[in-house]
C-alpha positions as CSV (number, residue, x, y, z in Angstrom):
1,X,-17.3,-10.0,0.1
2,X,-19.2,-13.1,1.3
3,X,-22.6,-14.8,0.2
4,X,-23.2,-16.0,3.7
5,X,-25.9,-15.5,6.0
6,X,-23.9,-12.6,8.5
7,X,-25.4,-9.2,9.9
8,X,-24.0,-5.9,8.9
9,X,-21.8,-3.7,10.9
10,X,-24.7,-2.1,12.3
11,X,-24.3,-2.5,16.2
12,X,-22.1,-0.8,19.0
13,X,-20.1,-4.4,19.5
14,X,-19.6,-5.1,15.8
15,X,-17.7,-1.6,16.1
16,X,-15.9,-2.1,19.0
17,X,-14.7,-5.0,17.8
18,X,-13.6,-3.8,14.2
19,X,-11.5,-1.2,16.5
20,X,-10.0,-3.4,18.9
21,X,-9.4,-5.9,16.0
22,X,-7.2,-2.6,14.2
23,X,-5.3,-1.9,17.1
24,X,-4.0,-5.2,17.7
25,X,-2.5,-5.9,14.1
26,X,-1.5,-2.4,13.6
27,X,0.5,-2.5,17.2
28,X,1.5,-6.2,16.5
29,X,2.0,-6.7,20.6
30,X,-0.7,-4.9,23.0
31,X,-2.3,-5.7,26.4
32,X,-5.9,-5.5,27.5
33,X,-4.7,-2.2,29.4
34,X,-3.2,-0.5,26.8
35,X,-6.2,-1.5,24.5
36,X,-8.8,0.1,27.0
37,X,-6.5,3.0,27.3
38,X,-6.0,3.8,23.8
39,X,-9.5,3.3,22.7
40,X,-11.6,4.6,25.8
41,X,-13.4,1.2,26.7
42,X,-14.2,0.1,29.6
43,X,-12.2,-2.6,30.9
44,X,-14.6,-5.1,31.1
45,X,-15.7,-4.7,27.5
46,X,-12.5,-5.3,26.4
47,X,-11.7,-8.6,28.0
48,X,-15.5,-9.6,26.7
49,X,-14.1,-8.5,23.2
50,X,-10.9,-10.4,23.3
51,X,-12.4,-13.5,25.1
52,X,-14.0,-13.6,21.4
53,X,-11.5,-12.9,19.4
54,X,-9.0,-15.8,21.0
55,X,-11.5,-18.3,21.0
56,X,-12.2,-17.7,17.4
57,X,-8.8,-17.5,16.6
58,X,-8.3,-14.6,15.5
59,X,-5.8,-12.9,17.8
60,X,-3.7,-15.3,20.5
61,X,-2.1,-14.0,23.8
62,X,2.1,-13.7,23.2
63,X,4.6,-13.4,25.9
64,X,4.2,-12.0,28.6
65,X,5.6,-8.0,29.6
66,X,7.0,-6.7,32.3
67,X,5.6,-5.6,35.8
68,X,5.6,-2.5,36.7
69,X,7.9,-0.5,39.0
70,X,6.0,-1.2,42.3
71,X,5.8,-4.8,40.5
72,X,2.4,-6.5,40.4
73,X,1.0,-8.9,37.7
74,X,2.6,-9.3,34.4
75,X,0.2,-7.9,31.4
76,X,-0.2,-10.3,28.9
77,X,0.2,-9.5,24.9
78,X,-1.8,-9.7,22.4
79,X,-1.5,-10.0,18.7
80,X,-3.1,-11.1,15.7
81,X,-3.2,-14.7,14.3
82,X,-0.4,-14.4,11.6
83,X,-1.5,-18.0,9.7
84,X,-5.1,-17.4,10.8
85,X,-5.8,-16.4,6.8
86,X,-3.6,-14.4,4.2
87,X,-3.8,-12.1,1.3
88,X,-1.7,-11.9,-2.2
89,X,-0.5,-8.9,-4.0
90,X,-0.1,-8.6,-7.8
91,X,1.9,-5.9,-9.8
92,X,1.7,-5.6,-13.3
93,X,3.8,-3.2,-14.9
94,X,5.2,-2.7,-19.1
95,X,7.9,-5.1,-17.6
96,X,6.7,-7.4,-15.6
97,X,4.2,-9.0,-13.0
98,X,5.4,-9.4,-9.2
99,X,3.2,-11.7,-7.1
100,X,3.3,-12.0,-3.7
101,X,1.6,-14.1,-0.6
102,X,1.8,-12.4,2.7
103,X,0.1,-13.3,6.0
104,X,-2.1,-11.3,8.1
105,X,1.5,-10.0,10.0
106,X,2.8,-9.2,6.6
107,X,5.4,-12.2,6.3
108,X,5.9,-13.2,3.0
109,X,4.9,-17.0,2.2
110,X,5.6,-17.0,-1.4
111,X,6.4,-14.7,-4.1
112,X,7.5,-15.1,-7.9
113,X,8.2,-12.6,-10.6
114,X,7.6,-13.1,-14.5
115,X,8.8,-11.0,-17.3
116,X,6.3,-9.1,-19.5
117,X,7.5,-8.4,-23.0
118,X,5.8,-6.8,-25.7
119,X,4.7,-10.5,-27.5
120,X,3.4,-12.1,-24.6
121,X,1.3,-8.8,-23.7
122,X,-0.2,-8.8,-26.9
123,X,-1.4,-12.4,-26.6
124,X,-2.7,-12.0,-23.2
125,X,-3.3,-8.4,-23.0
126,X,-3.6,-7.1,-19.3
127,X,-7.0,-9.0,-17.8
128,X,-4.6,-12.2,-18.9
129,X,-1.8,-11.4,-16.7
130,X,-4.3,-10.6,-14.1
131,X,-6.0,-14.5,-14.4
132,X,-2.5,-15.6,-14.2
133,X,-1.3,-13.9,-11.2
134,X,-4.8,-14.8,-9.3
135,X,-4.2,-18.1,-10.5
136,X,-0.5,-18.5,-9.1
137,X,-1.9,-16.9,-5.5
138,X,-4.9,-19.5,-5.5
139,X,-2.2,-22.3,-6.1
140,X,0.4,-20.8,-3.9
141,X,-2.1,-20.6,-0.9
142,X,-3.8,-24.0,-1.6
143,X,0.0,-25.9,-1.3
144,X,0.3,-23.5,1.9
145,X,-2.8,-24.9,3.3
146,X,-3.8,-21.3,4.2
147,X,-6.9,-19.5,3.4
148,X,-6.4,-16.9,0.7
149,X,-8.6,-13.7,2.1
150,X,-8.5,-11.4,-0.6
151,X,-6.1,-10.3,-3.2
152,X,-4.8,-6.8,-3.8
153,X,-3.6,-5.2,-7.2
154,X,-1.3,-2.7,-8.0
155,X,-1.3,-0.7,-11.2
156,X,0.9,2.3,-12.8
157,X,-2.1,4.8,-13.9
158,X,-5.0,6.6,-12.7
159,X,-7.2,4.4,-10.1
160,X,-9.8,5.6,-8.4
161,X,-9.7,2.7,-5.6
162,X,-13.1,3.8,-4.1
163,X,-14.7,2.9,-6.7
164,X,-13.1,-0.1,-7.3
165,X,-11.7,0.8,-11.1
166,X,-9.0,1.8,-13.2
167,X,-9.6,5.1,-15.2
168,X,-6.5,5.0,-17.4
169,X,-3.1,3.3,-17.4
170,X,-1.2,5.3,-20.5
171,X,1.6,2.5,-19.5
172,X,-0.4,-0.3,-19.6
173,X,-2.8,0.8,-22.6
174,X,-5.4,0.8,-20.8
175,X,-8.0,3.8,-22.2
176,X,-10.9,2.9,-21.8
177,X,-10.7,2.1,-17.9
178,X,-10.9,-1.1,-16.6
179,X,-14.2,-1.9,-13.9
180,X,-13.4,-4.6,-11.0
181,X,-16.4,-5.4,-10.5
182,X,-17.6,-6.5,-14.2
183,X,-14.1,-7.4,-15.7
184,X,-12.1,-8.7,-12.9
185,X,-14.0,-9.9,-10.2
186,X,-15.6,-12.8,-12.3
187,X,-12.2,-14.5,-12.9
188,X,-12.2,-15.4,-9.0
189,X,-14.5,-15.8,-6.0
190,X,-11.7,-14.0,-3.8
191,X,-12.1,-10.7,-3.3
192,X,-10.2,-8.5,-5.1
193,X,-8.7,-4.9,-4.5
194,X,-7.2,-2.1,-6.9
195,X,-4.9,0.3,-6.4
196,X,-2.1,2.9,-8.0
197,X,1.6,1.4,-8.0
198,X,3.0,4.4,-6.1
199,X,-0.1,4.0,-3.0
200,X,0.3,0.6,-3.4
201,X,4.3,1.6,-1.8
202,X,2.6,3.6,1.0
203,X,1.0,0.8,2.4
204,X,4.0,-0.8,2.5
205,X,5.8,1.8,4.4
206,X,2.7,2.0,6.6
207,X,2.8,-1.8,7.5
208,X,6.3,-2.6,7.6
209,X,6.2,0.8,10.2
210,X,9.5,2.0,8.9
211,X,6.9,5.2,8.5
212,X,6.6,5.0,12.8
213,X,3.3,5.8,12.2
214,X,4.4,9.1,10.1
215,X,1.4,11.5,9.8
216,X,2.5,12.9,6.4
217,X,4.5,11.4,4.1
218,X,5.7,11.3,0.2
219,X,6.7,7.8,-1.4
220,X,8.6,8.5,-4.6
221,X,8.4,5.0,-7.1
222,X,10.9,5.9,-10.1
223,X,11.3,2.8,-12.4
224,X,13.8,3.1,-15.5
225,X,11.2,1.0,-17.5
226,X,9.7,0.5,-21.1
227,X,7.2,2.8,-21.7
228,X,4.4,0.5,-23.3
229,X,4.4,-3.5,-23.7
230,X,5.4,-2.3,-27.5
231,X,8.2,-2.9,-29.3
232,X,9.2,0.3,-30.4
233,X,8.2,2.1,-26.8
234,X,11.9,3.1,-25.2
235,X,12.9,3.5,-22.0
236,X,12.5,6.4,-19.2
237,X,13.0,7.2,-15.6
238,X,9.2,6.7,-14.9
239,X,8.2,8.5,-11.7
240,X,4.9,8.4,-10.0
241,X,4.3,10.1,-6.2
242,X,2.3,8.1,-3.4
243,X,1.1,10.5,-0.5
244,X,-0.3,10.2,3.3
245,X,-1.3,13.4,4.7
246,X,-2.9,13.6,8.2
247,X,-2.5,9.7,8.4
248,X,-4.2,9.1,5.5
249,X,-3.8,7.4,1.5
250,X,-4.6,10.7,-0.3
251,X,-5.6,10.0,-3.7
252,X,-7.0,13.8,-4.6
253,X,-9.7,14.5,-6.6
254,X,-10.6,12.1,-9.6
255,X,-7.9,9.8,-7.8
256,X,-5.3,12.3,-10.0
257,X,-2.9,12.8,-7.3
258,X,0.8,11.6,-7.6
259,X,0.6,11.7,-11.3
260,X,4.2,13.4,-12.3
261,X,5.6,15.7,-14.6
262,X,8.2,18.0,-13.7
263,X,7.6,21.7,-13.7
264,X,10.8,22.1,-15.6
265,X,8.8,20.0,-18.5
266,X,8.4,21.8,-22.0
267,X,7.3,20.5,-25.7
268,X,9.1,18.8,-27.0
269,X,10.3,16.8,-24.2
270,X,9.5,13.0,-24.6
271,X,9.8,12.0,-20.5
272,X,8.7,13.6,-17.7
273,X,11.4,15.6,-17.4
274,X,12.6,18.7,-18.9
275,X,14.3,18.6,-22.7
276,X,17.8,19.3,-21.3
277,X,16.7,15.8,-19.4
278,X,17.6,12.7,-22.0
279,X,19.6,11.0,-19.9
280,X,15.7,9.9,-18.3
281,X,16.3,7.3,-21.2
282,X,19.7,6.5,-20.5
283,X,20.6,6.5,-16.5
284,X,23.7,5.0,-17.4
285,X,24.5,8.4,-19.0
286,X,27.1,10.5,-17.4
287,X,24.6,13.2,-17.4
288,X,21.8,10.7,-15.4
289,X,22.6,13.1,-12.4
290,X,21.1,16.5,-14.0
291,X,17.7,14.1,-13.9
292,X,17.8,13.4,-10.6
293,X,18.8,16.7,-9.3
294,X,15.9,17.7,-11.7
295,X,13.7,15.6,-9.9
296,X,14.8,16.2,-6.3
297,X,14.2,19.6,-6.8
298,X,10.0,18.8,-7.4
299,X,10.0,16.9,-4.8
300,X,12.3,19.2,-2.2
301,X,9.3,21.4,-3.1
302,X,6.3,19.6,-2.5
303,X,8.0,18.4,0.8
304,X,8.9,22.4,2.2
305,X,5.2,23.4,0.8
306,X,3.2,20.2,2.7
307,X,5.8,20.2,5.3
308,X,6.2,16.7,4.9
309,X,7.6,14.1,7.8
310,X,8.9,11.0,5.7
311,X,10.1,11.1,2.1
312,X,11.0,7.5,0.7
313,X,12.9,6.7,-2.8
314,X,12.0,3.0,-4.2
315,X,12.2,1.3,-7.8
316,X,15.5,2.1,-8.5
317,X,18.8,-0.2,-7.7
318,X,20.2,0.9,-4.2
319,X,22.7,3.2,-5.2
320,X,20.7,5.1,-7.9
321,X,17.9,5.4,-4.7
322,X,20.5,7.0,-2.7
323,X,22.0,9.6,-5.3
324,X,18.3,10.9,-5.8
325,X,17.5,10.9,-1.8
326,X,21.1,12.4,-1.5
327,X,19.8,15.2,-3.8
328,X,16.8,15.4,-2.4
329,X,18.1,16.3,1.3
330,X,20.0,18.9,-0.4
331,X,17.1,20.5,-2.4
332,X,15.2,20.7,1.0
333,X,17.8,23.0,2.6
334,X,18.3,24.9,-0.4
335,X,14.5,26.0,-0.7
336,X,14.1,26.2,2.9
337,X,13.7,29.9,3.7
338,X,13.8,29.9,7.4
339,X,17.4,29.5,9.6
340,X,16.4,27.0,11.7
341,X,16.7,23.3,10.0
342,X,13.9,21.3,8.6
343,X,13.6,17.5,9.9
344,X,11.9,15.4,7.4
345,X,13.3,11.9,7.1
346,X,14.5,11.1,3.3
347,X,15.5,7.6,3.0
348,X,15.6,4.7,0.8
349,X,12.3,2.5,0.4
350,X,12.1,-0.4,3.2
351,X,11.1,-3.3,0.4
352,X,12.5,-3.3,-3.2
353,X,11.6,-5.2,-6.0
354,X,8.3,-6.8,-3.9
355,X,7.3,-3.0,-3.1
356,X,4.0,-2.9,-5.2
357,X,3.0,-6.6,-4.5
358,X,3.6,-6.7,-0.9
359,X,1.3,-3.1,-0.7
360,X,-1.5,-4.1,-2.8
361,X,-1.2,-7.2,-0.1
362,X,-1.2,-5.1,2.7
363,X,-4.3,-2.6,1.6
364,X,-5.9,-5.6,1.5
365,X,-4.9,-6.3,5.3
366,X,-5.9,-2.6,5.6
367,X,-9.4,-3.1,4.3
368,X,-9.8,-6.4,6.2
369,X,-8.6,-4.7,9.6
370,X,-11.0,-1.4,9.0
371,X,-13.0,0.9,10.7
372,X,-16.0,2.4,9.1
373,X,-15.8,6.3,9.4
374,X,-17.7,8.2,11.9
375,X,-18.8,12.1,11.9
376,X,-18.9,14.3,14.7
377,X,-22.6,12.9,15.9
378,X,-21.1,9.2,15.8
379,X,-23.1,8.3,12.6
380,X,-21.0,6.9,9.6
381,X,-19.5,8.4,6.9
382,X,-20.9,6.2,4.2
383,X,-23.6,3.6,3.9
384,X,-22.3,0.0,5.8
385,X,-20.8,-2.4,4.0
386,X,-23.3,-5.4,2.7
387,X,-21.3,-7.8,5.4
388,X,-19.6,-7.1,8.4
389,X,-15.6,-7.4,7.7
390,X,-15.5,-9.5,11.3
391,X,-18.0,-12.0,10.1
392,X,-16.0,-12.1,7.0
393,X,-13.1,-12.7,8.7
394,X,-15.0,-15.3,10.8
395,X,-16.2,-17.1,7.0
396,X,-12.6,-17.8,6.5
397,X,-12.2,-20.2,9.0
């Protein structure tokens, strides 16, 4: 992420720092206490920590709480440095591109959308609307007078994130997969991040903590959207799922998971849905209901069978969201087997439009804000990262 001369998050401290770096922007307003209490440090460490972390300027003490009951000193807050840096999002889609600008609280700074049409995607193709929307971030953030830390983006398709590529986008014509690394990265010194659309909306959830902090949860993105940048590609209810189970992004094996096709689906059927389904091409179709009760009844489903907490509906206008979450709620009661009542949340998606953008934005923050992964004996997961993401965040100032 950085050329600099920085060690590698080898040490006990670097950890601890990572972790007390985490809780504070994930929990927006914490105290030293609470910190200790929730990660099992000792108090002295802590203050250590955060001495650091204020005089770098990273995280800044906030208002003050309240006593206790018997009274007593105040705690002071503590929360990250929202203009200390910021990140951008990009979605590109058959339709359009969404760009986005977000600081390290996830306030949007800037934001602008562009159509895609079949012409201009043809002249450009999609590694030019990629240079254009890193462009417009680069510009954005210079006449902000913030440093850009990274830049997320968000693609329909399958994307194997870990690896930092894009396998296949059938809507973006993407075949032959698309590596960051050797086709992206050079078009910019920031670092860049890929992700699925429909993930993409899980971090969203996740940082604007409409989720509160939901353990399992199902993002449904449905889009009535051109197929293909091609002229004679029509349109479709397009529906991809985004997943957390156990607290988690769950992208399955080969990154597959989320792809969907109903299991109502049968030759000759041109959509996801079933052949009965054609108003998936036309949802102003009297008949547009049958697809959505179609569609609630997959996810009603997968919600019973992975007992599910959170189910959120986003891509749609408002009201078209709230007929398919309406269905939805009814599909879960229908296939529930059991008398007493099921409790998952189904609602309509926090963010709109932006909902791609602002995620691939905020599993940037994600990334920037992580821990590395530790096994039962304390050793981690994987190999450590080349640079330390503190020092990293350090670079930027």
């Amino acid at each position: 992420m950085y050329n600099g001369k920085m060690r590698v998050l080898n040490s006990l401290t670097d950890l601890n720092i990572m972790r007390i770096l985490r809780l504070v922007w994930k929990r927006k307003k914490v105290s030293r206490v609470e910190i200790a209490s929730a990660l099992k440090m000792d108090k002295s460490t802590v203050t250590k920590i955060i001495s650091e972390l204020t005089e770098k300027n990273l995280a800044r003490e906030a208002e003050a709480g309240s006593s206790g009951p018997q009274g007593g000193r105040k705690p002071i807050f503590l929360e990250i440095n929202a203009s200390y840096a910021c990140v951008g999002g990009i979605e590109i889609s058959p339709e359009r591109m969404y760009v986005c600008l977000e600081d390290f609280c996830g306030t949007i700074l800037y934001e602008t959308m562009q159509a895609i049409d079949p012409v201009s995607f043809a002249q450009k193709g999609f590694l030019g609307f990629v240079k254009e929307g890193i462009d417009l971030l680069q510009a954005a953030s210079g006449r902000l007078r913030i440093k850009l830390a990274g830049i997320g983006l968000g693609v329909p398709g399958i994307v194997e994130s870990d690896a930092d590529r894009i396998i296949q986008s059938i809507p973006l014509l993407i075949e032959d997969g698309i590596d960051l690394a050797k086709d992206i990265q050079p078009l910019t010194k920031i670092p860049v991040f890929v992700e699925n659309d429909a993930r993409c909306c899980c971090y969203t959830e996740q940082l604007l903590s409409k989720g509160n902090g939901a353990q399992n949860m199902m993002y449904v993105l449905a889009e009535h959207r051109r197929l293909q940048p091609l002229e004679d590609s029509p349109k479709n209810l397009s529906v991809g799922l985004g997943l957390i189970l156990n607290g988690k992004i769950y992208q399955g094996a080969n990154a597959t998971a989320g792809e969907f096709r109903s299991v109502y689906w049968e030759h000759p059927s041109k959509t996801q849905f079933s052949p009965s389904c054609q108003a998936a091409q036309r949802l102003d179709d009297q008949n547009a209901q049958r697809t959505f009760r179609e569609l609630a009844k997959n996810i009603a489903f997968l919600v019973n069978t992975l007992s599910l907490d959170y189910v959120y509906v986003g891509g749609l206008e408002k009201d078209r969201a709230e007929e398919i979450v309406k269905f939805i709620r009814e599909e879960i009661v229908s296939l529930w087997p059991y008398a007493w009542n099921k409790t998952t949340v189904v609602a309509t998606a926090s963010a709109t439009q932006r909902a791609v953008s602002y995620g691939a934005g905020a599993k940037v923050l994600d990334r920037l804000f992580g821990v590395p992964e530790l096994d039962e004996g304390g050793r981690r997961r994987r190999a450590p990262a080349a640079v330390s993401p503190y020092q990293y965040l350090l670079s930027l100032s």
